[in-house]
NULUMLO-425811 format. One record per residue: x, y, z of N, C-alpha, C, O in turn; chain; residue number from 1. Coordinates in pm, 1 decimal, decimal comma. Layout:
<pt n_c1="X" n_c2="Y" n_c3="Z" ca_c1="X" ca_c2="Y" ca_c3="Z" c_c1="X" c_c2="Y" c_c3="Z" o_c1="X" o_c2="Y" o_c3="Z" ch="A" i="NUM"/>
...
REM end
This chain:
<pt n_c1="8376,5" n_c2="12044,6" n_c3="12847,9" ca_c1="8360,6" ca_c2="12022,3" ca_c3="12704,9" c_c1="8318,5" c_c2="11878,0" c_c3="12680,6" o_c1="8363,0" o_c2="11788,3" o_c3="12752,1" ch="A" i="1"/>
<pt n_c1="8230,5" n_c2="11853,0" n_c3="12577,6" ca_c1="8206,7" ca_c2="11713,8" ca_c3="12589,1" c_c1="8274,7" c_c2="11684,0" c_c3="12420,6" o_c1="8305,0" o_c2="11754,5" o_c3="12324,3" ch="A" i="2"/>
<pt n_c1="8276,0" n_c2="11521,6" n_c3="12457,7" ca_c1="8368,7" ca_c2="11489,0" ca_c3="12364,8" c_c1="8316,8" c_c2="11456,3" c_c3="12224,0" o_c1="8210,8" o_c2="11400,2" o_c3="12196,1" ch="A" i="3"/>
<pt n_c1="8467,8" n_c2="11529,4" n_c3="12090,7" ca_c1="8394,1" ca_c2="11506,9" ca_c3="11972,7" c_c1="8357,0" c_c2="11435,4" c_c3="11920,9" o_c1="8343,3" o_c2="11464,5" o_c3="11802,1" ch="A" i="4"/>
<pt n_c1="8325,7" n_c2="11334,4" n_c3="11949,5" ca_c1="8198,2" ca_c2="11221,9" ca_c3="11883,7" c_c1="8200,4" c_c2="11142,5" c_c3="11958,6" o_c1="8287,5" o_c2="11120,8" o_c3="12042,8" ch="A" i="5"/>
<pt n_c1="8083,2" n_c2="11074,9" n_c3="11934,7" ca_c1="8004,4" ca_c2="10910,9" ca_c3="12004,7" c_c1="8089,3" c_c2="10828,8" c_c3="11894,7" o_c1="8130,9" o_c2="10857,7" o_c3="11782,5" ch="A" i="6"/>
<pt n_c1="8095,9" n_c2="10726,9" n_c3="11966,7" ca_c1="8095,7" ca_c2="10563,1" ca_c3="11933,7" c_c1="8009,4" c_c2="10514,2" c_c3="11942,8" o_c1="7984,0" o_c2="10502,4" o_c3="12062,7" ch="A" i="7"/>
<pt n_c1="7928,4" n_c2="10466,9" n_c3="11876,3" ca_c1="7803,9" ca_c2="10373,3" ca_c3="11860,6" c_c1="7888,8" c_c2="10231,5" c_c3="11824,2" o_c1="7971,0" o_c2="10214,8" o_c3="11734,1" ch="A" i="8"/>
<pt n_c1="7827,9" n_c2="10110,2" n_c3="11951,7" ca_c1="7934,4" ca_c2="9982,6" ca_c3="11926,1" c_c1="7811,6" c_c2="9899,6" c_c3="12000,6" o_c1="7702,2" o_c2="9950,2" o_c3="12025,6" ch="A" i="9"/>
<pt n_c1="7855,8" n_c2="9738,5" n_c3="12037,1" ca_c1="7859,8" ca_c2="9648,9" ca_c3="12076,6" c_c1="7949,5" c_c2="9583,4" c_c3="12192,3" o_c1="8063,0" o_c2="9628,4" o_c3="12208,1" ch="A" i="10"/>
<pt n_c1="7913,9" n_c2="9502,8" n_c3="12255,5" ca_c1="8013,7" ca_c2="9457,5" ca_c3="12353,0" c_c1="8105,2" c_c2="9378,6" c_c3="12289,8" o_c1="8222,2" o_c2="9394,2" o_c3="12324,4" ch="A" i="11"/>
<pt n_c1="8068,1" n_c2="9254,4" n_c3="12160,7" ca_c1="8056,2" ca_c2="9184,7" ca_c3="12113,8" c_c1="8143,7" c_c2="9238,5" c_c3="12029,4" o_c1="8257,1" o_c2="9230,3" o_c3="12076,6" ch="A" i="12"/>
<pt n_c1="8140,7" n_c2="9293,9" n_c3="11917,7" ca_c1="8209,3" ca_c2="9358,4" ca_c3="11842,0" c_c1="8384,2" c_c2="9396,4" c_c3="11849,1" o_c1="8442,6" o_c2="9494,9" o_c3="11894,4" ch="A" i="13"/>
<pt n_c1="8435,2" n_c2="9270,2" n_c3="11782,5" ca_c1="8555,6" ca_c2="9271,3" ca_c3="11752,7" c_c1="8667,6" c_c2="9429,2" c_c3="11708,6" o_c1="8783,2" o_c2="9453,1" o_c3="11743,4" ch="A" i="14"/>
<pt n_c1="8590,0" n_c2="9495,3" n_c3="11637,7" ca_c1="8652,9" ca_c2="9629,8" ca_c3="11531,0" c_c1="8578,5" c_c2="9743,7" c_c3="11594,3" o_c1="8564,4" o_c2="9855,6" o_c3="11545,0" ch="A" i="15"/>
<pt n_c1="8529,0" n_c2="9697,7" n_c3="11719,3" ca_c1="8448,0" ca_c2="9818,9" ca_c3="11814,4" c_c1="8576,2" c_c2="9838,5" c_c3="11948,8" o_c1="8603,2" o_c2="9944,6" o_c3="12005,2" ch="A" i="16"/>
<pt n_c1="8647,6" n_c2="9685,1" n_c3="11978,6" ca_c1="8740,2" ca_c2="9681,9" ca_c3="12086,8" c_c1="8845,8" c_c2="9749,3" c_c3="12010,9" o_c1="8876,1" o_c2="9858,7" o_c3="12058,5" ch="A" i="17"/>
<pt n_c1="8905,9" n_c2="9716,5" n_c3="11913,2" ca_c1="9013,4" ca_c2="9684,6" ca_c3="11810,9" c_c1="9058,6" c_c2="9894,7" c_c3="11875,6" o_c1="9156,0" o_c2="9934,8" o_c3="11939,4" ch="A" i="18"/>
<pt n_c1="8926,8" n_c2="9980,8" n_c3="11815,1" ca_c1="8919,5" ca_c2="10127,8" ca_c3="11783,8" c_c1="8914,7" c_c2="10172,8" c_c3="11917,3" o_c1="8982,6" o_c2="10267,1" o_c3="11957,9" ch="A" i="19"/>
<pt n_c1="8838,8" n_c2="10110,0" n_c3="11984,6" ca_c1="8783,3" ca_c2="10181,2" ca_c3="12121,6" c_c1="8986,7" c_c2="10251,7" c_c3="12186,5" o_c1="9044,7" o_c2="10358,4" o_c3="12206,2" ch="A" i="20"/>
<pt n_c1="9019,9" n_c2="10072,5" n_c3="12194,3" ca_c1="9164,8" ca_c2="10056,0" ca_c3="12267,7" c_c1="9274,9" c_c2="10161,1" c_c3="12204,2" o_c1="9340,7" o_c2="10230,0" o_c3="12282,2" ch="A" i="21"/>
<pt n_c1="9299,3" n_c2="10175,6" n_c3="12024,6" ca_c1="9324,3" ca_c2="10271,5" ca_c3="11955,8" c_c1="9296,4" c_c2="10390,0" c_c3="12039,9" o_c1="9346,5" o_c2="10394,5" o_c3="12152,2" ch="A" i="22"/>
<pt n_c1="9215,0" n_c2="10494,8" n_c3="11993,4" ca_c1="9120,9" ca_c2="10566,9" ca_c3="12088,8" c_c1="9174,7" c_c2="10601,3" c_c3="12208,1" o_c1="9204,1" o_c2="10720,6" o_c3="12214,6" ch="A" i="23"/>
<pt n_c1="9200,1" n_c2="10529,9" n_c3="12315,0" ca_c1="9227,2" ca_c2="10557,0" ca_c3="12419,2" c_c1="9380,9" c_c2="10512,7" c_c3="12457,8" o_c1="9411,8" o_c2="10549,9" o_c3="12571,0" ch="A" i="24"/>
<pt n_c1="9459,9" n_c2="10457,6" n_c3="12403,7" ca_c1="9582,9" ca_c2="10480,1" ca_c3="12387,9" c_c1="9641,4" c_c2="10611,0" c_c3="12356,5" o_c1="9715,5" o_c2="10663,9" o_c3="12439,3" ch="A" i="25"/>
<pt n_c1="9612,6" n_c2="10674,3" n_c3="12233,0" ca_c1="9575,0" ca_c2="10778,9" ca_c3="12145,5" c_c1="9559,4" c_c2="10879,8" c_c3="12275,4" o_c1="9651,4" o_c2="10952,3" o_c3="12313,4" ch="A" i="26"/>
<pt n_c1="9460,2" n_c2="10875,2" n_c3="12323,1" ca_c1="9455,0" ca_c2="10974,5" ca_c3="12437,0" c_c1="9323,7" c_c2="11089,8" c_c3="12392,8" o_c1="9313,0" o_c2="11206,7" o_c3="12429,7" ch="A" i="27"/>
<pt n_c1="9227,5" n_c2="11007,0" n_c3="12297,2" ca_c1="9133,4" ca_c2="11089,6" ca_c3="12253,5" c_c1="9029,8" c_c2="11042,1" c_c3="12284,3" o_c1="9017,1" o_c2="10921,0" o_c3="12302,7" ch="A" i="28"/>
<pt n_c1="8941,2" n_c2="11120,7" n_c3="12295,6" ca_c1="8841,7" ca_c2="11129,5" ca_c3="12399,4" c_c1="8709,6" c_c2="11087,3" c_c3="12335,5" o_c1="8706,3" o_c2="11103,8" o_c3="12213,5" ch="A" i="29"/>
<pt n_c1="8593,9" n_c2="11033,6" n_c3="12395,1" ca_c1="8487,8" ca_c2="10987,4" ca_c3="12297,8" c_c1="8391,2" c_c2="10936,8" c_c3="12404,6" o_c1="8409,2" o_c2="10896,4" o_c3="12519,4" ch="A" i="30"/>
<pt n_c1="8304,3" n_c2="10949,4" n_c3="12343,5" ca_c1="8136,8" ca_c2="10917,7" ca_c3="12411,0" c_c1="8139,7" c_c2="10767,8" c_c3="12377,3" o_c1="8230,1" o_c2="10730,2" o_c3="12302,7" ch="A" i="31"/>
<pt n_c1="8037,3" n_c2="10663,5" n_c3="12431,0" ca_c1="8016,5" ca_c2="10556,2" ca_c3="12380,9" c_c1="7863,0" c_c2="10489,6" c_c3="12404,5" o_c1="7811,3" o_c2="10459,4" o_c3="12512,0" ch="A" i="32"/>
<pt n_c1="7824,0" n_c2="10480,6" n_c3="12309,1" ca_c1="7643,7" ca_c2="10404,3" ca_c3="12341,6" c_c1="7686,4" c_c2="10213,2" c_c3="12292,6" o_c1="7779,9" o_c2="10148,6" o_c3="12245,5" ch="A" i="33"/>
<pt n_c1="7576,9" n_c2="10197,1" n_c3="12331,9" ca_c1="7594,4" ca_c2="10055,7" ca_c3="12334,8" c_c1="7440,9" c_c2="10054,1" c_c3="12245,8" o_c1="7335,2" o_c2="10084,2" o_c3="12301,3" ch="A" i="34"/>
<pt n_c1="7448,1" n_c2="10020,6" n_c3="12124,7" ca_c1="7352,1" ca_c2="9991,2" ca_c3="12019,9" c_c1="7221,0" c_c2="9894,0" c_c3="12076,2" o_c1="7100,7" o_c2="9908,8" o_c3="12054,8" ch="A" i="35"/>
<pt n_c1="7272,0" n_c2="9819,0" n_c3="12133,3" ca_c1="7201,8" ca_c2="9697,5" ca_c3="12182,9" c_c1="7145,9" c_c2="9723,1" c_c3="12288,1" o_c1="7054,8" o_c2="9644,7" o_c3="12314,8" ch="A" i="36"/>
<pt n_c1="7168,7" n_c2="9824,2" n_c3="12379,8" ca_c1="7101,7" ca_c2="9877,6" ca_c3="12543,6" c_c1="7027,7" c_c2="10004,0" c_c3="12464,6" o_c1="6974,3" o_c2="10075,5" o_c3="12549,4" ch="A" i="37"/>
<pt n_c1="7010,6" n_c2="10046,0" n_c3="12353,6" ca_c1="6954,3" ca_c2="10156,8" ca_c3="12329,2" c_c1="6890,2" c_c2="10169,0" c_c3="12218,3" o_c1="6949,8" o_c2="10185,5" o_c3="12111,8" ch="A" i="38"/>
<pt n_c1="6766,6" n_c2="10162,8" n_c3="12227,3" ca_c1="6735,2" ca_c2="10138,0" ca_c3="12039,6" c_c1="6706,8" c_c2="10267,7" c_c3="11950,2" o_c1="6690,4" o_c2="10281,9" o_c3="11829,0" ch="A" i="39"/>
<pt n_c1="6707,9" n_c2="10367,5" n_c3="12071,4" ca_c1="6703,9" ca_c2="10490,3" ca_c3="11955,7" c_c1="6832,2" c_c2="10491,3" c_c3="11874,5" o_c1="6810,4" o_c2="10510,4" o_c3="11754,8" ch="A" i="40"/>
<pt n_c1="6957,8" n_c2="10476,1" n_c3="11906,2" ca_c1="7088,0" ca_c2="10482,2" ca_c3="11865,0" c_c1="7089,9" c_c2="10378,3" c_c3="11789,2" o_c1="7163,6" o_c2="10393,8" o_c3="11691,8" ch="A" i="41"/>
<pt n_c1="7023,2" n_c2="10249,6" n_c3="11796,6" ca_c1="7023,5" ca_c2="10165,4" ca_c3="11707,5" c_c1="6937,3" c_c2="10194,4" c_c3="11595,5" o_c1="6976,2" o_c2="10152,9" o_c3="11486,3" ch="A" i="42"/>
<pt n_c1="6825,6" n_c2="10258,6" n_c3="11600,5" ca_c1="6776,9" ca_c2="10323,5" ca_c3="11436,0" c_c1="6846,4" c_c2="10394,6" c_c3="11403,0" o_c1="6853,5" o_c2="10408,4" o_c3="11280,8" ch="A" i="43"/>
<pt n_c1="6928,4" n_c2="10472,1" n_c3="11482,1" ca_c1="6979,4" ca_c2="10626,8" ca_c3="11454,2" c_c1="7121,6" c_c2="10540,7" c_c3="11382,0" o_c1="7192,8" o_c2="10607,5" o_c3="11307,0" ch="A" i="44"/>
<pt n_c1="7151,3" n_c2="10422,5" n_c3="11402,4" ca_c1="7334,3" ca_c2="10347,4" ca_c3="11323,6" c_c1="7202,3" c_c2="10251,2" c_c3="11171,3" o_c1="7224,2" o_c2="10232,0" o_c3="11051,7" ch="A" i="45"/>
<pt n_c1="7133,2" n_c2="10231,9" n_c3="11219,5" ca_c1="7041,3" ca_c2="10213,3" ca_c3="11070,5" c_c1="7002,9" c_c2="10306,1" c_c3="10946,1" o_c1="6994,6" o_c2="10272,0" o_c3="10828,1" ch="A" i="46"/>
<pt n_c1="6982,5" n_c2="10426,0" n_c3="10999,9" ca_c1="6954,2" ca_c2="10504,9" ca_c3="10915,5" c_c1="7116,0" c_c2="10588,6" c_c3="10855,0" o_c1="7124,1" o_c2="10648,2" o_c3="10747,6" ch="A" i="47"/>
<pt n_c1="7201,0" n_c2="10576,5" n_c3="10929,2" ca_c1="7339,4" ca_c2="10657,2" ca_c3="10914,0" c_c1="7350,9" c_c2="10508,4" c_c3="10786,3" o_c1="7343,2" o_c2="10516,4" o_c3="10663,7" ch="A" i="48"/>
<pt n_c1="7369,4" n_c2="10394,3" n_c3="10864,7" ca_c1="7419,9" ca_c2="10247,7" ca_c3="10734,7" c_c1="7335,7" c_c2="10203,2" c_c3="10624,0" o_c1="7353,6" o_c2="10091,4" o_c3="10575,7" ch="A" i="49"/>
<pt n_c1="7213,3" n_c2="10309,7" n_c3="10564,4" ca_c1="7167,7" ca_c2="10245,9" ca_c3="10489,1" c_c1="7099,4" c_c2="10123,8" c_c3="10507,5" o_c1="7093,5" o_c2="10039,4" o_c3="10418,0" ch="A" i="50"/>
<pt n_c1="7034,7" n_c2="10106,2" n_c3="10645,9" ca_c1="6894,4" ca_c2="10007,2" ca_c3="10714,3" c_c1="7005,2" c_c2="9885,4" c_c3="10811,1" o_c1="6946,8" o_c2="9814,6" o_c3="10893,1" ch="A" i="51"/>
<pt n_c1="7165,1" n_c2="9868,0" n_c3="10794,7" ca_c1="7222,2" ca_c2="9832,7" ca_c3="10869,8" c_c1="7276,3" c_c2="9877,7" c_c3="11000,3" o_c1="7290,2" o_c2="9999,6" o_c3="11011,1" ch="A" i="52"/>
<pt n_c1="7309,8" n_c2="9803,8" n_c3="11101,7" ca_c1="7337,2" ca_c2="9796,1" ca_c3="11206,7" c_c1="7510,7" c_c2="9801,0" c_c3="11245,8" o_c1="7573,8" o_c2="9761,2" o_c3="11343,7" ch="A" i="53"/>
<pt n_c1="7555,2" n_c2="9878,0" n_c3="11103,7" ca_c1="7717,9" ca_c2="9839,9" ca_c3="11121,2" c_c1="7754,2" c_c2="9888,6" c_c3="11232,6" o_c1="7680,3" o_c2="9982,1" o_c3="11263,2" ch="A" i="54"/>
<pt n_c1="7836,3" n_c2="9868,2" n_c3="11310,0" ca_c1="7931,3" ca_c2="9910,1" ca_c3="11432,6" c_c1="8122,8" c_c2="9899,0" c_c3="11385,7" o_c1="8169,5" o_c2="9824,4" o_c3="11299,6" ch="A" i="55"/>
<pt n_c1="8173,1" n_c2="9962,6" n_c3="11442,3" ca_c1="8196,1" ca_c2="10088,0" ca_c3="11507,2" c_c1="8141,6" c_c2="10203,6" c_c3="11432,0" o_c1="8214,9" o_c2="10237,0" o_c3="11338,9" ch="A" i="56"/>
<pt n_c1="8029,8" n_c2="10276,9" n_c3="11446,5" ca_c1="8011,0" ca_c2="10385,0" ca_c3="11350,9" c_c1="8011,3" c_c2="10516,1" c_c3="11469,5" o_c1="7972,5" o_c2="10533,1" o_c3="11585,0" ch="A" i="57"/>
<pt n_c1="8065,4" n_c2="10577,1" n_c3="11385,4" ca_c1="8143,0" ca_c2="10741,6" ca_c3="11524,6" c_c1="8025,8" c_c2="10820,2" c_c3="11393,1" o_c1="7993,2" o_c2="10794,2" o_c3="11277,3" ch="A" i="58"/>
<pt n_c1="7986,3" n_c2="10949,5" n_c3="11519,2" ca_c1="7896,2" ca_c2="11069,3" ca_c3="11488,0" c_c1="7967,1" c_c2="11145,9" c_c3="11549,2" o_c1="7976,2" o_c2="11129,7" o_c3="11670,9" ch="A" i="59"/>
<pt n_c1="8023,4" n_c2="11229,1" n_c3="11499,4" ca_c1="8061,8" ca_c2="11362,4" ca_c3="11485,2" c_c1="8002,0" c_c2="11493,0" c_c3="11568,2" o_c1="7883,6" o_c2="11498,7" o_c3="11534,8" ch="A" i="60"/>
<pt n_c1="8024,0" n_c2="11576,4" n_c3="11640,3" ca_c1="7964,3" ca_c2="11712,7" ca_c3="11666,6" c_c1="7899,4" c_c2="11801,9" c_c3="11563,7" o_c1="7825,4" o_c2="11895,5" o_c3="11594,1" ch="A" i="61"/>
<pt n_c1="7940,6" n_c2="11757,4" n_c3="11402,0" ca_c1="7888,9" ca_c2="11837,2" ca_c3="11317,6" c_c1="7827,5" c_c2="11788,5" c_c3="11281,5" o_c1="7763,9" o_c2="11836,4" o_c3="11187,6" ch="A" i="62"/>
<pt n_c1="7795,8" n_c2="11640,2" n_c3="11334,1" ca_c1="7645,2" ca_c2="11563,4" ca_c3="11248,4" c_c1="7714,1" c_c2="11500,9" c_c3="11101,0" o_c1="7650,7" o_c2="11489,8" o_c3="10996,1" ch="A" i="63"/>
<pt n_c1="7846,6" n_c2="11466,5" n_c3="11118,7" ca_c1="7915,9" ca_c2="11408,9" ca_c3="11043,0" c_c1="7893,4" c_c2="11229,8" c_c3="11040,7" o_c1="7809,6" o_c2="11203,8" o_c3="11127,1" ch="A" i="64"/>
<pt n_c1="7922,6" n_c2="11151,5" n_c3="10997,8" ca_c1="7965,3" ca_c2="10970,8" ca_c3="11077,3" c_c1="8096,8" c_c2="10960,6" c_c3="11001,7" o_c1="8155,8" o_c2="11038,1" o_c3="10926,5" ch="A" i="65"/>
<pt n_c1="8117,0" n_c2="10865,3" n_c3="11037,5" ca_c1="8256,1" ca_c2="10753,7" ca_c3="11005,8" c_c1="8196,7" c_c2="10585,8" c_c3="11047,0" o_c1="8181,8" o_c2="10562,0" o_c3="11166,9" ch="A" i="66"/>
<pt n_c1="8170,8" n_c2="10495,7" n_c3="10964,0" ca_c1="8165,1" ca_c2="10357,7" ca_c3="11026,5" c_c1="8262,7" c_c2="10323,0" c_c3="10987,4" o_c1="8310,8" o_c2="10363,5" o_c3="10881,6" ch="A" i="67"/>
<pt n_c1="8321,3" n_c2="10231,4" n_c3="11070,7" ca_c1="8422,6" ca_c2="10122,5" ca_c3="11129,5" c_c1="8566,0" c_c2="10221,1" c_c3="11033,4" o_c1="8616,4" o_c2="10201,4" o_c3="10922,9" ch="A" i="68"/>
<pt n_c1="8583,7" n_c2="10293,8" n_c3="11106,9" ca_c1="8717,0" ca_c2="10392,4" ca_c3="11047,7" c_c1="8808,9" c_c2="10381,6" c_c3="11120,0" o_c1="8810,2" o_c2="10371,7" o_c3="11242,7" ch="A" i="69"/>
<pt n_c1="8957,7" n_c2="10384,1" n_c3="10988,5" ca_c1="9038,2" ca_c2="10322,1" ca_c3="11062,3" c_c1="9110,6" c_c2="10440,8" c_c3="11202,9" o_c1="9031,9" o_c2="10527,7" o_c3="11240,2" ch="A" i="70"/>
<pt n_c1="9252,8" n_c2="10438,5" n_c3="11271,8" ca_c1="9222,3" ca_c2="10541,8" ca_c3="11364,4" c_c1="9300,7" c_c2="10704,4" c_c3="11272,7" o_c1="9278,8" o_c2="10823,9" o_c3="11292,4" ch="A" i="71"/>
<pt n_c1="9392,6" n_c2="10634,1" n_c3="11174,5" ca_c1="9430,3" ca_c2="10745,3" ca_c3="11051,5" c_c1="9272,6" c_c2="10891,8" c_c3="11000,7" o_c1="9257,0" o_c2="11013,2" o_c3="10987,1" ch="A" i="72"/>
<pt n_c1="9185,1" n_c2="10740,8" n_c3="10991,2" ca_c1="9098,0" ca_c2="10828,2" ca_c3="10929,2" c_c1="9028,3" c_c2="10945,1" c_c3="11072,5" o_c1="9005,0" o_c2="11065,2" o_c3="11058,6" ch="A" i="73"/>
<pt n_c1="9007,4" n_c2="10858,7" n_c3="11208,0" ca_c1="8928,2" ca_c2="10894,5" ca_c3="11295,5" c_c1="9031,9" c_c2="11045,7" c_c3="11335,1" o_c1="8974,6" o_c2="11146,6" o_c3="11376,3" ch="A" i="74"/>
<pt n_c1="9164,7" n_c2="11044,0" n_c3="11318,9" ca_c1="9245,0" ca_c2="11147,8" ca_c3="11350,1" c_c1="9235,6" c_c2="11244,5" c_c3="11224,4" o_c1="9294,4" o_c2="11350,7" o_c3="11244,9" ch="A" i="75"/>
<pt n_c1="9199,5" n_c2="11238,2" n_c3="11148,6" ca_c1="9189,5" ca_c2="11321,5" ca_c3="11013,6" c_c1="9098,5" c_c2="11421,9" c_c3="10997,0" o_c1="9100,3" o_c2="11537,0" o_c3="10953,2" ch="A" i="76"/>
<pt n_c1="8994,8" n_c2="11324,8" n_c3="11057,8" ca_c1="8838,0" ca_c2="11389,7" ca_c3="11095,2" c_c1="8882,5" c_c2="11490,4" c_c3="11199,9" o_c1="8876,5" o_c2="11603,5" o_c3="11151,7" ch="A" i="77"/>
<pt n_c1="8926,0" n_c2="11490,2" n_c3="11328,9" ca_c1="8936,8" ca_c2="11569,1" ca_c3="11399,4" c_c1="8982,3" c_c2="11699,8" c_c3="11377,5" o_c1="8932,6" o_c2="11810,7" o_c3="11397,2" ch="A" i="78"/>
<pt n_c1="9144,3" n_c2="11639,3" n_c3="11308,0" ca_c1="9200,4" ca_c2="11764,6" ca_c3="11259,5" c_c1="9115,4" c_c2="11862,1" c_c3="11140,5" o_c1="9105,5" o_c2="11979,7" o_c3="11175,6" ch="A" i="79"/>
<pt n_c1="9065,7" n_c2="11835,5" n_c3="11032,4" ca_c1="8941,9" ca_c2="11877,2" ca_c3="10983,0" c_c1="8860,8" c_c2="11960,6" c_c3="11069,0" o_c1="8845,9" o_c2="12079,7" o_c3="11041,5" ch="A" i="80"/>
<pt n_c1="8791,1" n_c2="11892,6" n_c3="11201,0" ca_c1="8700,6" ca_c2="11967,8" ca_c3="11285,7" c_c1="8777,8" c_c2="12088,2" c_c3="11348,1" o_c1="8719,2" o_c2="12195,8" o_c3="11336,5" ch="A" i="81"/>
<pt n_c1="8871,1" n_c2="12089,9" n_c3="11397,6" ca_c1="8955,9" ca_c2="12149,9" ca_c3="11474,9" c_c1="9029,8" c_c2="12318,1" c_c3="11400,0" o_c1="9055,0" o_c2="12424,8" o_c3="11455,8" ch="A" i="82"/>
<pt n_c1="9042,3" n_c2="12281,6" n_c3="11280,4" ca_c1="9067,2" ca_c2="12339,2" ca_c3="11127,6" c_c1="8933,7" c_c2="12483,3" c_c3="11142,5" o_c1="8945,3" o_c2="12605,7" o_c3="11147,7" ch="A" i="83"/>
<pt n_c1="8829,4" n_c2="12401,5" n_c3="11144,9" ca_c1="8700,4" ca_c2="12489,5" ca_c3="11141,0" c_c1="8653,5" c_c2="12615,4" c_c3="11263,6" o_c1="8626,9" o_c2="12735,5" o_c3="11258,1" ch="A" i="84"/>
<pt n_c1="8662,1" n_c2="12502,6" n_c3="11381,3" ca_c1="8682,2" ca_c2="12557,7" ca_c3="11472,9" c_c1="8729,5" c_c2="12707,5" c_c3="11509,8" o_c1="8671,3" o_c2="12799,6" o_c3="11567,1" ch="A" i="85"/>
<pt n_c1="8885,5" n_c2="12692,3" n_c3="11442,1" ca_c1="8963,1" ca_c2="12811,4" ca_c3="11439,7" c_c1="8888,2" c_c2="12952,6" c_c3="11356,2" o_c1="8948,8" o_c2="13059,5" o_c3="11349,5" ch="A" i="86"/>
REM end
């Protein structure tokens, strides 16, 4: 199974470590691109931000986003997805 959403981040990015570490404490699972090694993903976090480059922005399996969400919200989303699923 691959996991329900990407992380689109930075190395650099303070509130990209902050979530990532969240995240994987948490014990939930997630893809990760690096905006800056990839520039399709970097139009693709431009066009999701309204011509910005915000990071942490998560994409969804349903073609959903979340930028820089806190991990309340990132667990909310899931349960939501998971909801549907059923």
């Amino acid at each position: 199974m691959s996991a329900p959403f990407t992380m689109y981040s930075t190395p650099w990015c303070g509130y990209c470590f902050r979530l990532k570490g969240q995240l994987e404490r948490e014990g939930i699972e997630f893809d990760e691109v690096d905006i800056e090694q990839d520039p399709e993903a970097a139009h693709l976090i431009e066009q999701i931000n309204d011509g910005n480059q915000t990071v942490p922005t998560l994409v969804f399996a349903d073609g959903t986003s979340l930028t820089n969400p806190s991990l309340i919200l990132v667990r909310s989303k899931l349960a939501d997805l998971a909801e549907l699923a059923d």
